[in-house]
C-alpha positions in Angstrom: 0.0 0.0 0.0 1.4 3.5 -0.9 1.2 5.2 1.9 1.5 8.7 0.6 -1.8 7.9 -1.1 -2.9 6.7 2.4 -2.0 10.2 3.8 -4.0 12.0 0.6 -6.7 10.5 1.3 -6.7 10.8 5.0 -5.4 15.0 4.6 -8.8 15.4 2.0 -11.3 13.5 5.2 -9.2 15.7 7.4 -10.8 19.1 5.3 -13.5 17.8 5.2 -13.9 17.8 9.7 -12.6 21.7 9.1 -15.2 22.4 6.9 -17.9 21.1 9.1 -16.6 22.4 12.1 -16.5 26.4 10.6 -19.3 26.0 8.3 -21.6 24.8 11.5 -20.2 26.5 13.7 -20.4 30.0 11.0 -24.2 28.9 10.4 -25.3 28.8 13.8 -24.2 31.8 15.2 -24.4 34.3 12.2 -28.0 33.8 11.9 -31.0 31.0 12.2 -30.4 29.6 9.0 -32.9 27.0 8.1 -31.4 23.4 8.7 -32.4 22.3 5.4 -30.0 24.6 3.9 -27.5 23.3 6.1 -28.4 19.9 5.2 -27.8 20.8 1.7 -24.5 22.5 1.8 -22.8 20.0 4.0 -24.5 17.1 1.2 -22.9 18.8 -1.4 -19.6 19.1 -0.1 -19.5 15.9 1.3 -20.5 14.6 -1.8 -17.9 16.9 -3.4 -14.8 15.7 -0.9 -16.2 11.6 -2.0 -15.5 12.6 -5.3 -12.0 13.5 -4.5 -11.4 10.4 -2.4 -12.2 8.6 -6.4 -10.0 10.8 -7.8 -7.4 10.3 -5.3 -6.9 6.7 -5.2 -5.0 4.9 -2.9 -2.3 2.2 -4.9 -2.1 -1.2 -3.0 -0.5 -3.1 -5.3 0.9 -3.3 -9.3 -2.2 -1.6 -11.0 -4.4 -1.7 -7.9 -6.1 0.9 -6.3 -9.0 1.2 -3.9 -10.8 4.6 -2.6 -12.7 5.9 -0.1 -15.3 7.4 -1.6 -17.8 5.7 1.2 -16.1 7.2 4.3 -17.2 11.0 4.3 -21.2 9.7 3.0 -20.8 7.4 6.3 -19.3 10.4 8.4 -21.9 13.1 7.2 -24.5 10.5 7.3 -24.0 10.2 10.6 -23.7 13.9 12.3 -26.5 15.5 9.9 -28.5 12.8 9.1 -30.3 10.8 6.5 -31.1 13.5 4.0 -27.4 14.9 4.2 -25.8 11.3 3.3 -28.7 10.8 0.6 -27.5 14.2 -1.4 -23.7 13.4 -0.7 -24.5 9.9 -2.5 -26.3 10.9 -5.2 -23.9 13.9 -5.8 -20.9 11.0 -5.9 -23.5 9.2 -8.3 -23.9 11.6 -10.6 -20.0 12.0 -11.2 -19.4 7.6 -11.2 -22.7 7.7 -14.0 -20.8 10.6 -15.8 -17.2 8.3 -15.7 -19.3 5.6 -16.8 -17.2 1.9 -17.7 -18.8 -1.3 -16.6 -18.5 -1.2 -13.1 -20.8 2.2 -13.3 -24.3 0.8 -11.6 -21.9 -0.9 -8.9 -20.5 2.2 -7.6 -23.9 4.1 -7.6 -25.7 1.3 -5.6 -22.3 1.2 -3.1 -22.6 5.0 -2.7 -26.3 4.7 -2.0 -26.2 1.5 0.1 -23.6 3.2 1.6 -25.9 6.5 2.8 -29.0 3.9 3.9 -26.3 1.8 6.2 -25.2 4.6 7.6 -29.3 6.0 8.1 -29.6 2.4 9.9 -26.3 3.4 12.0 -27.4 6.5 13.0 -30.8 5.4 14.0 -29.5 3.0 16.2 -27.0 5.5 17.8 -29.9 7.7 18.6 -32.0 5.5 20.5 -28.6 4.8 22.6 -28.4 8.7 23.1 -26.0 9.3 20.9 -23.2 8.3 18.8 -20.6 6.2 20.3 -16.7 4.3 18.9 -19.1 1.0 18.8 -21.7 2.7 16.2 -19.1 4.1 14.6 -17.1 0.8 14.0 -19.6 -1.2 13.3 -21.0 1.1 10.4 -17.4 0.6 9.2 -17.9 -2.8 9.1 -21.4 -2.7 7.6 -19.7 -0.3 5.0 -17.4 -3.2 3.9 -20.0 -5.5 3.4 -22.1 -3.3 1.1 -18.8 -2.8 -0.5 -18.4 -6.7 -1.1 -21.9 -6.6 -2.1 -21.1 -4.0 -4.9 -18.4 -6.1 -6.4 -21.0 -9.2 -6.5 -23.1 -7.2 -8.6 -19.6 -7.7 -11.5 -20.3 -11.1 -11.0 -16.5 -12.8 -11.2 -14.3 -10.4 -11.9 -15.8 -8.6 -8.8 -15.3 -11.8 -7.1 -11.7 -11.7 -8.3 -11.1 -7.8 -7.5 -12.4 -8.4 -4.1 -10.2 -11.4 -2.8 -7.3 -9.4 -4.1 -7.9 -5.8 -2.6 -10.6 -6.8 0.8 -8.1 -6.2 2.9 -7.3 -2.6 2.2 -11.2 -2.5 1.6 -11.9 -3.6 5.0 -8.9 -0.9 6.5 -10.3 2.4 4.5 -14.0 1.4 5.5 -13.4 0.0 9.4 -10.7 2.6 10.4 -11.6 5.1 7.9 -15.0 5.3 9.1 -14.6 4.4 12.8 -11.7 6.7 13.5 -12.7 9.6 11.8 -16.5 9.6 13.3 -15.2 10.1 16.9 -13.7 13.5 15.5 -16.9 14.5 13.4 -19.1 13.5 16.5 -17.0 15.5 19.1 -17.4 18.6 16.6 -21.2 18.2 16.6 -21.8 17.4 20.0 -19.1 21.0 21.0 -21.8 22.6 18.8 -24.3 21.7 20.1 -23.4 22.5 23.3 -22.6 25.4 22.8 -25.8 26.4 21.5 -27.8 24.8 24.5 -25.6 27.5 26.5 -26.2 30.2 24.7 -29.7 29.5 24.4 -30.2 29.3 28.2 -28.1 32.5 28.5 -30.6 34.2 26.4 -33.4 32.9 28.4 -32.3 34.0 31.2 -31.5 37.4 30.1 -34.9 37.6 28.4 -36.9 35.9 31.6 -35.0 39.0 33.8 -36.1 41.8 31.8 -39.4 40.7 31.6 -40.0 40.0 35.5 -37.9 43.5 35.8 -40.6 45.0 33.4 -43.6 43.3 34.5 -42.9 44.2 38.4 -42.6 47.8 37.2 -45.6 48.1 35.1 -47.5 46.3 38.0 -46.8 49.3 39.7 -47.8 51.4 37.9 -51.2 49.5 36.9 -52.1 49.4 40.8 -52.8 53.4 40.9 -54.4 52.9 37.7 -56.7 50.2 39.1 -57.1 51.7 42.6 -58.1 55.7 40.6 -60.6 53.6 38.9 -62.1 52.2 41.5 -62.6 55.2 43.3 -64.1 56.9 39.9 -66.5 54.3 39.5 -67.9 54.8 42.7 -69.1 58.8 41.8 -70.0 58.0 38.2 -73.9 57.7 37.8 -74.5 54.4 36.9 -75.1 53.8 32.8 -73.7 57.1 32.3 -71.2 57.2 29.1 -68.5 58.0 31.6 -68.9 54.3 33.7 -68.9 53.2 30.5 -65.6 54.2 29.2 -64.1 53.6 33.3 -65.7 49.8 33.0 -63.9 49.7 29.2 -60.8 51.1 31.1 -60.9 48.3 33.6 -60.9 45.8 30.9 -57.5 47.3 29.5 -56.3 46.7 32.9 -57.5 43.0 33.0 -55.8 42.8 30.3 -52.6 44.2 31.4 -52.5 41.9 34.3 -52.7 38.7 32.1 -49.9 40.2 30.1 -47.9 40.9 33.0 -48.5 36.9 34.6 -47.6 36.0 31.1 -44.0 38.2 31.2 -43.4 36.0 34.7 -44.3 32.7 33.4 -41.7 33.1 30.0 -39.7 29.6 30.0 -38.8 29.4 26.0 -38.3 31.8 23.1 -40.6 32.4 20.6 -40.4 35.0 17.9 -42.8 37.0 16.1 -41.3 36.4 12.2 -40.5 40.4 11.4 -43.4 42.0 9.0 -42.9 45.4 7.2 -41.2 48.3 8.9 -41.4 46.4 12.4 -38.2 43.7 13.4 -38.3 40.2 14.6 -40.1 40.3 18.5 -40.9 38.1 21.6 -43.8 36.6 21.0 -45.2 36.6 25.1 -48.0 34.1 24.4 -46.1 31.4 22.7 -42.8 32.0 24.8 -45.0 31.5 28.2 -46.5 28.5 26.9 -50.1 30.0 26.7 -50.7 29.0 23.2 
């Protein structure tokens, strides 16, 4: 095995963590970017760096190469889900179609058996927590088996490639897969982290100010009610005037359910900015009253 490849191939995986440590990391703190969009950039690239993994072949012997076109449609797979791996597979697709030769359908149903092993993998990790070295190694060695299934599909010369190069195979997919995950995982789960902190820092900044302003505007309500309480009292009774001081009362009622609202805030929720007017708290939804 020419090791130099080995190193290539390990230095393009390698850019690819960097990538989806900034570009997440970029994502989530510039703005709220819709995690679709997300989904699709980190598919493309991913799909992008496999490409490079075909292109940069690793030699193992006299005119013998392997790639590792699978690893970074496992890794992606696996830290942004199904979706992700799907367009990193089919973006690898489109590019083995375009080479063409007669191993063509092969490599596309590898790539794509690749991306639904993976799903399987990552479904599993998830109803253990999250995902751990075991998931991670044994989606490498569910990788090589799709991979001997794709040289079946050449019926003996696959036969023949595989007992020549499996052992290489079974080295890019297992430590390929399993050591580079750990890395990929560790960068989501930082992330993610990170954004459950500042999340609850903004809750609690926003949870302060409102139980700051709601105290103060109690206040102020409580000479409001109390003046037109008094009022009432010397207001003939059906007059226009105890009209507009029982309308009055309402708007205080109504104050005080805002207020109770402004104490009871345990999650943000915006009001999506319309016209003139910016992005604000929406104080129903954010105090769970519907």
């Amino acid at each position: 095995m020419d090791f130099h490849h080995v190193i290539e191939a390990a230095g393009i995986v390698a850019l690819g963590l960097v990538f989806y440590s900034y570009a997440r990391r970029w994502l989530e703190s510039t703005a709220r970017i819709d995690r679709r969009l997300r989904v699709l950039l980190n598919g493309v690239f991913f799909g992008l760096l496999a490409i490079t993994l075909m292109i940069s072949r690793i030699q193992v012997g006299p005119g013998s190469f392997v790639d590792a076109r699978a690893v970074p449609i496992a890794l992606v797979t696996l830290v942004e889900g199904g979706w992700a791996g799907l367009i990193a597979a089919l973006v690898a697709a489109g590019y083995r179609l375009w080479m063409g030769g007669s191993g063509a359908l092969a490599g596309v149903l590898w790539l794509l058996a690749t991306a639904g092993t993976a799903v399987l993998a990552l479904a599993w990790a998830r109803r253990d927590g999250r995902v751990r070295t075991r998931h991670a190694f044994a989606l490498g060695g569910a990788v090589f088996v799709v991979t001997f299934a794709s040289f079946l599909v050449l019926g003996a010369r696959g036969i023949e490639m595989f007992a020549r190069d499996w052992l290489p195979l079974l080295v890019v997919s297992v430590v390929g897969i399993g050591g580079f995950a750990r890395l990929f995982t560790d960068v989501a789960n930082a992330q993610m982290a990170e954004d459950a902190r500042r999340e609850s820092a903004e809750l609690r900044a926003i949870t302060l100010l409102a139980r700051a302003a709601a105290h103060e505007i109690n206040n102020a309500l409580m000479v409001v009610a109390g003046g037109l309480a008094i009022l009432t009292k010397h207001l003939p009774a059906e007059s226009e005037d105890a009209q507009w001081a029982a309308r009055a009362r309402e708007g205080v009622n109504n104050v005080k359910e805002i207020i109770i609202r402004m104490n009871s805030i345990t999650q943000i929720e915006a009001v999506p900015a319309q016209g003139m007017l910016p992005p604000m708290l929406d104080i129903r939804k954010s105090s769970g009253s519907g």
